[in-house]
N, C-alpha and C positions, 0 to 999 in steps of 0.2 A: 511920894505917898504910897503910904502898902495897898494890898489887897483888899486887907480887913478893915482899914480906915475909908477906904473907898466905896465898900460896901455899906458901912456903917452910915457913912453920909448920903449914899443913895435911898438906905431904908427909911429915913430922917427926912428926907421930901416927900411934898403932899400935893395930891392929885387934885384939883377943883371941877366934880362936874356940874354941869350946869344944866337945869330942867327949865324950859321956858315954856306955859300953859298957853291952850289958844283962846284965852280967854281974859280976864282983867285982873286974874290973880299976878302975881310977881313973879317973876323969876326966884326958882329953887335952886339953891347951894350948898352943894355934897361935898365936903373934905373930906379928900379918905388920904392915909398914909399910903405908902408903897410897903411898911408892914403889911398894913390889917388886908391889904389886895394879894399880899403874899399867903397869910394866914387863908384866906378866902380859898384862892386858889388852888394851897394843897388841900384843903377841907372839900371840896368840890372834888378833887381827884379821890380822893380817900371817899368818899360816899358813891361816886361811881364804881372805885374799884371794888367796895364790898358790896352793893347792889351786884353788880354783874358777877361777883362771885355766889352770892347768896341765889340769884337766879338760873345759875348753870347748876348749884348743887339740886334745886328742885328741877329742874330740864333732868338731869342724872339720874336723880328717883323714880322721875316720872314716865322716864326712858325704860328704867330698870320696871317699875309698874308693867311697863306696856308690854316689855320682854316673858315677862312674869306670865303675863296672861295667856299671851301666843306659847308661851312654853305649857300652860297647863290645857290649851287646847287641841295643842300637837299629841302632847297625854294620853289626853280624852281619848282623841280619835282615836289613834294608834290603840287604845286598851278598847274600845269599841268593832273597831277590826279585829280585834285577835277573838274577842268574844264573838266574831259574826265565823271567826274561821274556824272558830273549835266547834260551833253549832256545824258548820257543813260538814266537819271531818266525824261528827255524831250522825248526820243522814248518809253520809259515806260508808259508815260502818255499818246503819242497818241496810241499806242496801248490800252492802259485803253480805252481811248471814243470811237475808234473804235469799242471793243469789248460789249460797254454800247450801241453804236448804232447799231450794230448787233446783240443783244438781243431786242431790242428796247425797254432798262430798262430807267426807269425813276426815278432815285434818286431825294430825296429832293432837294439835290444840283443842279441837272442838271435842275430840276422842278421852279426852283428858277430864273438860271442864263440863260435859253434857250433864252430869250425872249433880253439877256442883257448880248451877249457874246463881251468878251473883254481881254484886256492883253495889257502887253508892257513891254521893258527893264528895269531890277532897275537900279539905278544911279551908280553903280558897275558896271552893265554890260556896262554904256555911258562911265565911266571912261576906263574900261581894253580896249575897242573898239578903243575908241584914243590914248591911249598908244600905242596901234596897230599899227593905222594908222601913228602915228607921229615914229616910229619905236625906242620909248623912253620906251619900259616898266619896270615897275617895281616892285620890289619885297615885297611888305608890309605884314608882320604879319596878324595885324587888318583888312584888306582884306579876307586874305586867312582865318584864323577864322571865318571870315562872311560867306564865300563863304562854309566851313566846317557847319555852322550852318544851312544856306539856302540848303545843303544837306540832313542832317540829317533831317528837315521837311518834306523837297519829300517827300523823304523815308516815313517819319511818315503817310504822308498823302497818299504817295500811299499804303502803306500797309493796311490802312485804307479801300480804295474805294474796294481793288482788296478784302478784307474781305466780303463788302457787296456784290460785285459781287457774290463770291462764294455761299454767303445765298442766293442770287437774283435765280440762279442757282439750288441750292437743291430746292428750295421754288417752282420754276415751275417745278420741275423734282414733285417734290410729288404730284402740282398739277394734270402733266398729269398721272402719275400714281394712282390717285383717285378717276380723272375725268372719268367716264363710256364709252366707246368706244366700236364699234362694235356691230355685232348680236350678241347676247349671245347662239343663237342654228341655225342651219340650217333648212329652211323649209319655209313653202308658210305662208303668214302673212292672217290673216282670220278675224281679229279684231282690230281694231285702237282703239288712245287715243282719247275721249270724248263718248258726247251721242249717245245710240245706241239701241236699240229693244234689250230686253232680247232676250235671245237664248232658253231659255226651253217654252212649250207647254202651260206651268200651269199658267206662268206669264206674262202678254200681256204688260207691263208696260214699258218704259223705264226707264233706268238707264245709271250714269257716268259709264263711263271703264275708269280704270285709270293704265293703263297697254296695252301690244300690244298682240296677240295670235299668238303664229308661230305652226303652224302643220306640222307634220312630225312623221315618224314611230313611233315603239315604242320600246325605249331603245335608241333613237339620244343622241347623249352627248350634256350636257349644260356645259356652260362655266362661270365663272367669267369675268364680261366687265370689270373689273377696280382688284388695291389689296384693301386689307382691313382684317377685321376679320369678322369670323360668328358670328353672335348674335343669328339665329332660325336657329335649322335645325329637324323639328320632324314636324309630323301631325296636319296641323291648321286649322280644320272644312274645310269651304269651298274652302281652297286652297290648301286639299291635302298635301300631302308633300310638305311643303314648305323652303327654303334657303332664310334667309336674312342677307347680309351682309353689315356692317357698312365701312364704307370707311373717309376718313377725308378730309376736305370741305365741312363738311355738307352732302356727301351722302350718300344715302342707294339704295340699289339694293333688288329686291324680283324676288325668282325664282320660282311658283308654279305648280302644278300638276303633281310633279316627280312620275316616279315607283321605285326610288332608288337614296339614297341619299348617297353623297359618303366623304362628310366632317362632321366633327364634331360640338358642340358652344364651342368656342374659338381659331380655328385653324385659322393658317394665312395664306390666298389666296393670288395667284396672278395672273393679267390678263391674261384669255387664261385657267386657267387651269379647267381642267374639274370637277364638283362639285357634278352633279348628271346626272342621267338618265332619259329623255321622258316619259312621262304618261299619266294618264288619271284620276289620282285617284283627290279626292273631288268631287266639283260641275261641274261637264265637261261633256261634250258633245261628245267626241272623242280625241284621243292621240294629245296633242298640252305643249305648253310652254306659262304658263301667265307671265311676263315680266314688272316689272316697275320698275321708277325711282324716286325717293322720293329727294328732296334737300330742305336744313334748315328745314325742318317739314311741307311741301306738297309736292304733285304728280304733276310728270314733265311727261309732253309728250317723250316720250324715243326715239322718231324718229328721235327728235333734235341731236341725238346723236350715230345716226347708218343711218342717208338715204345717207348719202355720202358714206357705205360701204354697201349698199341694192344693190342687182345685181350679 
């Protein structure tokens, strides 16, 4: 016997189930074919397999839903951040000008645009404003990228400005530390800057003074008016013991007629500290401090630079 005849005679017999109630009704008798159980049972598989398909494709939408929302909430925030950063990198900035006009620095820029201040919204910022307003906003990519790139400029360029600030900064800190201040000794001033009647007997002539004389005992400490390095510190014909120090901006300080010199050539001073001791030694007249100021290569009247602390 074949295959197909054997098959054909299996589907051809019939199953008898039997229902017995617990009650006084009769026993129930089900004839079913081994067809119609075949028919059954692929129909049972075929309604599972499109149920379970049909329910994996809503699982997948509703997957993709879920993804959907986390992705427009990553968005959100991310475009809420950028907006909270460009707002810091805006009080960044006025604190920049404020601290540019509380130095009363004047950068190229600011040199530039003083006369031709200006600004306004980008067309981002009219867009997000009525999105705002119409209470329609939304979420774009290409925006938010923009808004990331018009960030990271700030940024760029404030890092920029608050760089020169800082050189602006050191740049006057060295000036005032260069620039010569104060008396450099205590004592009664007995000679100014310019022409004046020699002081000795022998020479009736006049001559420039180019330096101020402070009298006072002997041994008063002298000071360095500014920092700098020593260039002279040893015996210089008629100025005695003399201290000259180099300072940067062009100055030079001279300290003459010490009894005692208490820095070295090459030590590095600084304002205020004391360099040598009152004298009398060179061409002098009595125990005093000769005192000048030298800037780019002449003699500067030094009062310019100490009669606001005369007194």
């Amino acid at each position: 016997m074949s295959v197909s005849e054997t098959l054909k005679k299996l589907m051809g017999r019939k199953l008898t189930v039997m229902l017995i109630p617990h009650n006084d009704i009769g026993p129930i008798r089900i004839n079913l074919s081994f067809a119609l159980l075949g028919i059954l049972a692929l129909s049972w598989t075929g309604l599972t397999v499109w149920s379970g398909f049909i329910a994996s494709r809503h699982v997948d939408y509703w997957r993709t839903k879920a993804d959907e929302h986390v992705l427009r909430a990553k968005v959100w925030y991310f475009s809420r951040e950028v907006q909270r950063s460009r707002e810091y990198m805006d009080r960044v900035r006025e604190t920049e000008i404020a601290l540019q006009d509380l130095l009363n620095m004047k950068t190229r820029k600011a040199i530039v645009q003083s006369d031709h201040a200006m600004g306004g919204p980008t067309p981002l910022d009219r867009k997000q404003l009525s999105e705002l307003l119409t209470g329609n906003p939304s979420l774009n990519i290409d925006d938010m990228n923009t808004e990331l790139e018009g960030v990271k400029k700030s940024g760029s360029d404030l890092m920029a400005n608050f760089e020169e600030i800082s050189a602006y900064i050191k740049d006057q800190h060295q000036l005032f530390r260069s620039t010569p201040e104060d008396w450099p000794t205590q004592g009664r001033l007995t000679s100014g800057f310019g022409m004046r009647k020699s002081p000795f007997e022998e020479d009736d002539n006049e001559h420039f003074h180019r330096g101020l004389d402070i009298a006072n005992a002997l041994g008063t400490p002298v000071h360095a008016t500014a920092d700098g390095t020593v260039r002279i510190a040893s015996w210089q014909g008629g100025f005695g013991r003399l201290v000259v120090i180099d300072h940067t901006r062009g100055f030079q300080t001279y300290y003459g007629h010490n009894s005692e010199i208490l820095v070295k050539v090459g030590d590095h001073v600084k304002r205020g500290q004391v360099i040598s001791y009152m004298g009398t030694s060179g061409r002098s007249t009595g125990y005093h401090l000769h005192y000048e100021v030298w800037q780019n290569g002449r003699a500067v009247d030094p009062i310019k630079f100490v009669k606001t602390k005369e007194g």
